[in-house]
SEVEXVO-548779 format. One record per residue (C-alpha): residue number from 1; residue in one letter; x negated, y negated, z. Coordinates in steps of 0.25 Angstrom, whole numbers, padded with zeros to 4 digits. Example, Ala and Ser with C-alpha at 12.3 -4.5 7.8 and 13.67 -1.06 7.14 Angstrom:
BEGIN
+-----+----+-------+-------+-------+
|   i | aa |  east | north |    up |
+-----+----+-------+-------+-------+
|   1 |  a | -0049 |  0018 |  0031 |
|   2 |  s | -0055 |  0004 |  0029 |
+-----+----+-------+-------+-------+
***
This chain:
BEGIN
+-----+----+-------+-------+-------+
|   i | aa |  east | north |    up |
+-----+----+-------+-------+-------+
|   1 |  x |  0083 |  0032 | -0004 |
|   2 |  x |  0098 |  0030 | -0002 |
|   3 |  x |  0101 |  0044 |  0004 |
|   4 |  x |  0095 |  0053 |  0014 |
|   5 |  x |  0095 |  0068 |  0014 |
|   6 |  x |  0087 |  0077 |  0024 |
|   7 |  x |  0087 |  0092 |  0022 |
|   8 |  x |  0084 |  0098 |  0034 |
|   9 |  x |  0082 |  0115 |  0034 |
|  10 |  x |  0075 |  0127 |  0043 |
|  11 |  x |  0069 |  0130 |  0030 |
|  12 |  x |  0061 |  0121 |  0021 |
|  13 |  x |  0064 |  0129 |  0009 |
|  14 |  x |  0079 |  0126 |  0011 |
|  15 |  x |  0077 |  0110 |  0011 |
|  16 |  x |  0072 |  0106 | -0006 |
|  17 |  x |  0085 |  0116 | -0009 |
|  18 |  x |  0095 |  0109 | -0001 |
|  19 |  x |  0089 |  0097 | -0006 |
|  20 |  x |  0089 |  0102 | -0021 |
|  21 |  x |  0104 |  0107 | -0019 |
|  22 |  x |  0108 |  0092 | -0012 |
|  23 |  x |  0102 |  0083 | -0024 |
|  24 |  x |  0109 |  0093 | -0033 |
|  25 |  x |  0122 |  0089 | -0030 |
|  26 |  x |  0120 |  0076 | -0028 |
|  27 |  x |  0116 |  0075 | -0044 |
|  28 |  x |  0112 |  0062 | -0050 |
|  29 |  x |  0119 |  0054 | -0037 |
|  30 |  x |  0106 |  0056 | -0029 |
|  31 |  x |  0092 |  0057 | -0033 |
|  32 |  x |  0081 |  0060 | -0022 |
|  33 |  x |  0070 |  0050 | -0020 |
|  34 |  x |  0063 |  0056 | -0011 |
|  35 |  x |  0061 |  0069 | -0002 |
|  36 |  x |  0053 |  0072 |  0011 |
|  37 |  x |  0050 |  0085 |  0017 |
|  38 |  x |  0047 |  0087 |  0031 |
|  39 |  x |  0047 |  0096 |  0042 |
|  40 |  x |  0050 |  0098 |  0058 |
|  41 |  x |  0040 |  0107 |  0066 |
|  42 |  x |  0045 |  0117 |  0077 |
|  43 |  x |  0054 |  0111 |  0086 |
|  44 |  x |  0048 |  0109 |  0101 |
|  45 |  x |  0057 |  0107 |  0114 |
|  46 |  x |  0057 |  0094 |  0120 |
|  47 |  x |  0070 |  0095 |  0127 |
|  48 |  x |  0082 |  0102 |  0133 |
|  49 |  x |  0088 |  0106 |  0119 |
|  50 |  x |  0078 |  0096 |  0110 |
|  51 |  x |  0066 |  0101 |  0102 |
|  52 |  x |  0059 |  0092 |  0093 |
|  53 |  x |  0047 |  0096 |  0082 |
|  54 |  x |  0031 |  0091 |  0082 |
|  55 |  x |  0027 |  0081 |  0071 |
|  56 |  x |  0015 |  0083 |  0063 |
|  57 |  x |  0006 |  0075 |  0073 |
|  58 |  x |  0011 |  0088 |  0083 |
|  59 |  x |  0021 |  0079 |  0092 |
|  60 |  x |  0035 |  0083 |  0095 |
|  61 |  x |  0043 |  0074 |  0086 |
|  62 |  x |  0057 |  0069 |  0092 |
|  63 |  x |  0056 |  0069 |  0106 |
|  64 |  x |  0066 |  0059 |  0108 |
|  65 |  x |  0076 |  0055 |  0101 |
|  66 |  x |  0093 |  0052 |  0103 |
|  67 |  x |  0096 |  0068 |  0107 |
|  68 |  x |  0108 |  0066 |  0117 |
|  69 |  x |  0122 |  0064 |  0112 |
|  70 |  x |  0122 |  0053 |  0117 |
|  71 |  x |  0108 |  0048 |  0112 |
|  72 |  x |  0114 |  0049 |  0100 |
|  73 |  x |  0128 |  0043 |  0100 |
|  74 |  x |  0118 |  0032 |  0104 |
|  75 |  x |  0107 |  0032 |  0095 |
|  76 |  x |  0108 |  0040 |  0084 |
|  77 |  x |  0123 |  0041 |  0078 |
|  78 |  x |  0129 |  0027 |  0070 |
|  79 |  x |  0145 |  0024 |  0079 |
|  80 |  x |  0146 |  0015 |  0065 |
|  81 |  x |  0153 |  0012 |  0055 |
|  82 |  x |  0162 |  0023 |  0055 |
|  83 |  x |  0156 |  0029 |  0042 |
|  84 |  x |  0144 |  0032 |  0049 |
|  85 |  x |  0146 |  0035 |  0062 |
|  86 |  x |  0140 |  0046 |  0066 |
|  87 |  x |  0129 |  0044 |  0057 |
|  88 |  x |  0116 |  0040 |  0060 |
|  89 |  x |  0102 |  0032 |  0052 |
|  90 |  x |  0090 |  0038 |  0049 |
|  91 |  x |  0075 |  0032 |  0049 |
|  92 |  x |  0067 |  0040 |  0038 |
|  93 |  x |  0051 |  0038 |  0038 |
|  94 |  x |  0039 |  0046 |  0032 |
|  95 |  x |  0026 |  0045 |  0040 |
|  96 |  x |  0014 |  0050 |  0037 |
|  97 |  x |  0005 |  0054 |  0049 |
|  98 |  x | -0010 |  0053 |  0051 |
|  99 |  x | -0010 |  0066 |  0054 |
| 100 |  x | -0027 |  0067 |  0054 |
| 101 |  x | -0029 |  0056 |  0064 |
| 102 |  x | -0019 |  0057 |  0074 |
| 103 |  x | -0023 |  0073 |  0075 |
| 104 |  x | -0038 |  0067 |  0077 |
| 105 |  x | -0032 |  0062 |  0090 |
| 106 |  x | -0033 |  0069 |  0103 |
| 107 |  x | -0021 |  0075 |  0109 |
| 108 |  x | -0021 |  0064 |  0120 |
| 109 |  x | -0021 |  0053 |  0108 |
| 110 |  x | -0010 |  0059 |  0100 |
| 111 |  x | -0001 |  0061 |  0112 |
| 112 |  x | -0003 |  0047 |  0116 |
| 113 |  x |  0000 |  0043 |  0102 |
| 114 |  x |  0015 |  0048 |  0103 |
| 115 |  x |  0014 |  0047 |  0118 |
| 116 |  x |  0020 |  0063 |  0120 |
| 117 |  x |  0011 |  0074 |  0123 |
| 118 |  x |  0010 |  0083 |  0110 |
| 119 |  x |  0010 |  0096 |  0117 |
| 120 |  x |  0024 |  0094 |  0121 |
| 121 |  x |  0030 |  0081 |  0117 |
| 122 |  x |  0031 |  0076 |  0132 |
| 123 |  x |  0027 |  0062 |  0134 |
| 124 |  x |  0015 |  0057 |  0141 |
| 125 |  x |  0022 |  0051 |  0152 |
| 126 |  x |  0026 |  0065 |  0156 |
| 127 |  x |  0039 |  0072 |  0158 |
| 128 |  x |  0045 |  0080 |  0147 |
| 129 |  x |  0047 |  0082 |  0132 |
| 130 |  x |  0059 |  0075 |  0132 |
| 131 |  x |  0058 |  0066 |  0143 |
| 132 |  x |  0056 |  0050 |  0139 |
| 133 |  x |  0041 |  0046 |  0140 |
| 134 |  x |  0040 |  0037 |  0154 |
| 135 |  x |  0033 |  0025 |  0146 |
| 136 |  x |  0030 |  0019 |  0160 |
| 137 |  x |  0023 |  0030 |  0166 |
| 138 |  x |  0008 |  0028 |  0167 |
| 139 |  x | -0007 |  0033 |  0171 |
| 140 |  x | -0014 |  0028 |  0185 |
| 141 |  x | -0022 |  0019 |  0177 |
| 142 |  x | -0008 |  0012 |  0170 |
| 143 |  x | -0008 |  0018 |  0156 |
| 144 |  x |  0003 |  0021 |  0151 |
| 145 |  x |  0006 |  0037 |  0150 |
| 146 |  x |  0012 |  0034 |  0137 |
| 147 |  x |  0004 |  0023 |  0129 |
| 148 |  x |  0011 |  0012 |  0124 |
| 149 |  x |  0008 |  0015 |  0110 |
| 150 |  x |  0014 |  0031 |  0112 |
| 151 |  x |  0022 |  0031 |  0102 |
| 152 |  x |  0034 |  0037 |  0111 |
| 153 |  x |  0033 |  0023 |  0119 |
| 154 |  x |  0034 |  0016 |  0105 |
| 155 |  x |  0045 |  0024 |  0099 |
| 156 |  x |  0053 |  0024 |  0113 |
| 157 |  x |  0066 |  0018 |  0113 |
| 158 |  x |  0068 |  0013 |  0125 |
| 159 |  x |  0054 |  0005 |  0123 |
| 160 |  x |  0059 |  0002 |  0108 |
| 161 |  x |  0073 | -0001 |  0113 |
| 162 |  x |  0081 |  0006 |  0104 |
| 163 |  x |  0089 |  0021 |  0103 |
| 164 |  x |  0083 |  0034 |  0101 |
| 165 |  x |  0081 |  0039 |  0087 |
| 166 |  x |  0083 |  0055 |  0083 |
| 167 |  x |  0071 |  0059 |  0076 |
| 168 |  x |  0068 |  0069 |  0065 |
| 169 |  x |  0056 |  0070 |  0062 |
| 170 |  x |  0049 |  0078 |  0049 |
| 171 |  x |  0034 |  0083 |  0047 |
| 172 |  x |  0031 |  0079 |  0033 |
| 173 |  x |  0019 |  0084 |  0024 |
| 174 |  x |  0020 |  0074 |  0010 |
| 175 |  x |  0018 |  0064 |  0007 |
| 176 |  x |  0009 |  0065 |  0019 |
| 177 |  x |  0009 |  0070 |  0032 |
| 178 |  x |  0018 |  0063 |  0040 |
| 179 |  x |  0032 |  0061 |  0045 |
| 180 |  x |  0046 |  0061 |  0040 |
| 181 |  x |  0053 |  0052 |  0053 |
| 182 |  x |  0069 |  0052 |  0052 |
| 183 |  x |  0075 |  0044 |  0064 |
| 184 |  x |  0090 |  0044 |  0066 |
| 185 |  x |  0096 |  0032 |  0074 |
| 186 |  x |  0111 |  0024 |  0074 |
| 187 |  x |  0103 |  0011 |  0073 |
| 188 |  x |  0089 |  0008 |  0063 |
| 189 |  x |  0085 | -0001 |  0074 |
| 190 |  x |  0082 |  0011 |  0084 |
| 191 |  x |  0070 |  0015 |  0073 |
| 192 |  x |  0064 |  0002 |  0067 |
| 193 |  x |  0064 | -0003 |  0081 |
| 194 |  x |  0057 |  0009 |  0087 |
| 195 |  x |  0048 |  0008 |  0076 |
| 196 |  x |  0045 | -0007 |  0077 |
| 197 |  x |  0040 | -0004 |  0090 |
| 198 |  x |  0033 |  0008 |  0085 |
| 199 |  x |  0025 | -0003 |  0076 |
| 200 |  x |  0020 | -0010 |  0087 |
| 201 |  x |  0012 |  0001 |  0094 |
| 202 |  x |  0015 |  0015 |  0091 |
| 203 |  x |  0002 |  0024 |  0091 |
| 204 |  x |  0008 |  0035 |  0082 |
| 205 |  x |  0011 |  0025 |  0070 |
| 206 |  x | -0003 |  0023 |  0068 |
| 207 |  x | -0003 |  0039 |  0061 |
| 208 |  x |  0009 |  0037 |  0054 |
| 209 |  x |  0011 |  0029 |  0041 |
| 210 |  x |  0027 |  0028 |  0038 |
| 211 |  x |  0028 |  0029 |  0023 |
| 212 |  x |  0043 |  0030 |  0020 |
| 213 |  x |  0054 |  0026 |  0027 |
| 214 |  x |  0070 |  0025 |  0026 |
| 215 |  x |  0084 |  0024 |  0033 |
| 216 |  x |  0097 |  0031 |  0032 |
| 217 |  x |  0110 |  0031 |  0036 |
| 218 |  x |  0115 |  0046 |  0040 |
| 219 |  x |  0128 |  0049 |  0038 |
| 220 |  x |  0138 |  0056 |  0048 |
| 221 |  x |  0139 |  0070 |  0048 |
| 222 |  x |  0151 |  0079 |  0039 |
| 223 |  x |  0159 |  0090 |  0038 |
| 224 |  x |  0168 |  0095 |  0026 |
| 225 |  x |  0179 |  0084 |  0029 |
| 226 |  x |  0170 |  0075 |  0030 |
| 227 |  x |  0158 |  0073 |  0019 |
| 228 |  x |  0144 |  0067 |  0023 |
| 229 |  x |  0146 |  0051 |  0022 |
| 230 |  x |  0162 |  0052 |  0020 |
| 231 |  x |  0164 |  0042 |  0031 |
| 232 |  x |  0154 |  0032 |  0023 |
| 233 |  x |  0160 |  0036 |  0009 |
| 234 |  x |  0174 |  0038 |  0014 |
| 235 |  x |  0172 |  0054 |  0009 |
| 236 |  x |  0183 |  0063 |  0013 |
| 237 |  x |  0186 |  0078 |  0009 |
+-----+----+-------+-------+-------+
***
């Protein structure tokens, strides 16, 4: 598709209207190829004033990500061109998720799959929820209390060398149980960089199979004197 719309509310019921009413004044400019619902469970606290939601394998989902202002001047908001500044570019994939046979592992397994206790989130280096994984740290016998497949080593930025990524992720039911992964980051590197790195080891992409995927550039914010994308279509009220 050539644009992107999310349609987020409190109450399900309220999302397909909005939708309905968006397309409708839209008319024949814009005709919807495709829709995907999802969902976020309950929020859980993982920090002073941060609370992220479980996925459906029943890990908290979103840990860490560019939270701080300045996080995000640094990795999340585009400085350039002008028209967009203050924009940003989102990564849109659908996984589905082996839901059968990572629940048929053992709790110790699945934590060491994501490398985070599920209970909590906190990872299994120790410390707390929010607190960065000490990918050094080890057992007497010289295993890594993190193993090197975790998929918080994989994904970690400053083992994949690039910025931190804002995360937002949806539980989705159709067309399979799954995933709906929307990253937001300045730079697309930041994501296929991770993910290449991912590739190479990650223990949580053998129960995920990525079916669609997509990127997208998002625009500024508005207000009434100035219209969403007006600095990109020269628009002024």
């Amino acid at each position: 598709g050539d644009l992107l719309i999310q349609i987020c509310a409190s109450d399900p019921l309220v999302v397909p209207v909005a939708a309905a009413a968006l397309l409708n004044r839209a008319g024949d400019r814009v005709h919807e190829r495709w829709r995907q619902s999802g969902r976020r469970g309950t929020n859980v606290p993982v920090g002073a004033e941060l609370a992220a939601p479980r996925n459906l394998l029943g890990f908290i989902d979103g840990i860490v990500g560019p939270h701080t202002a300045a996080e995000q001047r640094r990795d999340l908001w585009l400085t350039g061109p002008s028209a967009v500044a203050g924009g940003t570019l989102a990564v849109v994939r659908r996984m589905e998720l082996d839901l059968p046979r990572f629940a048929a592992l053992s709790v110790a397994e699945q934590e060491a799959v994501f490398g985070r206790r599920r209970a909590s989130g906190a990872p299994l280096s120790g410390g707390a929820v929010a607190s960065g994984p000490d990918l050094g740290a080890k057992t007497p016998d010289g295993r890594y209390l993190v193993p090197a497949n975790a998929h918080v080593r994989r994904a970690h930025a400053n083992v994949v060398g690039a910025g931190l990524m804002l995360r937002r992720s949806y539980s989705i039911d159709e067309p399979a149980p799954g995933l709906l992964f929307i990253s937001f980051q300045n730079d697309l590197r930041t994501f296929t960089a991770t993910l290449t790195h991912m590739d190479a080891a990650d223990a949580l992409l053998d129960f995920t199979t990525t079916t669609a995927t997509g990127t997208f550039l998002i625009l500024p914010g508005f207000d009434r004197q100035r219209p969403l994308g007006a600095g990109l279509f020269g628009v002024h009220t």
